[in-house]
C-alpha positions in Angstrom: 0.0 0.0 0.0 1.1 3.9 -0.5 -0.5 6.8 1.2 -2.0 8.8 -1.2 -0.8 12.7 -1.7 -4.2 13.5 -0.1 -3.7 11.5 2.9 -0.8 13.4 3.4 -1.7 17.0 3.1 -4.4 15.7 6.0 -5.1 17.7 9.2 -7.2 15.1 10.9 -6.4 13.2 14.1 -6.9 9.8 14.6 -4.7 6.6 15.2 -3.4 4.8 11.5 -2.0 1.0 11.8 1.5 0.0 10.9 3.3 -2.9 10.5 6.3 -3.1 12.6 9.2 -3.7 10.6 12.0 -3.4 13.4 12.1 -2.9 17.4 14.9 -0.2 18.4 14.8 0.0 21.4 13.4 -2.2 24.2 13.5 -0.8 27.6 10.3 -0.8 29.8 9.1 2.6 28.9 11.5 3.6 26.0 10.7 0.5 23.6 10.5 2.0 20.2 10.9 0.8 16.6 10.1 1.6 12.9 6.8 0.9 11.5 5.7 1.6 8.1 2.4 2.9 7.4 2.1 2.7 3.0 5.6 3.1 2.0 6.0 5.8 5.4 8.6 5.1 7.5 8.2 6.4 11.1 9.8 5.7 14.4 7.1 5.1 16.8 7.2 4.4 20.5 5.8 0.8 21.5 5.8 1.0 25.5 2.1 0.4 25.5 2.2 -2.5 23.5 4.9 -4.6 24.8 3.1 -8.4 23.1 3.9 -6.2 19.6 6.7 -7.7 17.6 8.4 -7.2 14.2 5.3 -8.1 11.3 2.8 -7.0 13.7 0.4 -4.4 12.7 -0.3 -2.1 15.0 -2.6 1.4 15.8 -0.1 4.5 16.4 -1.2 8.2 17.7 0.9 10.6 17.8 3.7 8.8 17.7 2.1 6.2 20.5 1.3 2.5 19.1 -1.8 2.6 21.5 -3.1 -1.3 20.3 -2.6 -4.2 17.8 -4.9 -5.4 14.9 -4.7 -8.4 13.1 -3.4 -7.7 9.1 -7.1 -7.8 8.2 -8.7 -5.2 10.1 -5.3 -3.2 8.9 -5.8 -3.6 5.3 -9.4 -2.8 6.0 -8.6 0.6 7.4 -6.2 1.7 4.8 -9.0 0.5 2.4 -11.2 2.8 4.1 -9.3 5.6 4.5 -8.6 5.7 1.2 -12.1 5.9 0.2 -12.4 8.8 2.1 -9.7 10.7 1.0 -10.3 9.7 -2.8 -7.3 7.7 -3.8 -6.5 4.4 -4.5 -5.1 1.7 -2.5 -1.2 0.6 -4.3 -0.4 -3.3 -3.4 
């Protein structure tokens, strides 16, 4: 997937999934790691997720993962976000 140019000029809040491609860091409250949300490659803090590991998918705010999804529900959200902003999902 690849966020479309809409999806990036976005002002909205809300909490996107990622899949966790690599842990960073893993102290108690410091863990952290990369996740990619479409092709975006962010460093995200995973303290409140400690169960997450690499492949996961997981829901980040502001820079929090605050829960894990199956791949599923992931897809489905890109899939609906999409729709919404009016572009079109990239495999």
């Amino acid at each position: 997937m690849r966020v479309s140019e809409s999806m990036r000029k976005s002002k909205m809040c809300l909490a996107v999934p990622g899949k966790i491609i690599s842990i960073e860091s893993t102290g108690e409250l410091t863990r952290s790691g990369k996740v990619d949300f479409g092709g975006i490659v962010k460093e995200v803090n995973l303290a409140f997720v400690p169960e997450a590991a690499v492949d996961n998918y997981v829901l980040v705010h502001a820079g929090f993962a605050i829960g894990c999804v199956d791949e599923e529900a992931a897809k489905q959200t890109w899939a609906d976000l999409e729709q919404i902003y009016g572009g079109e999902a990239e495999e």
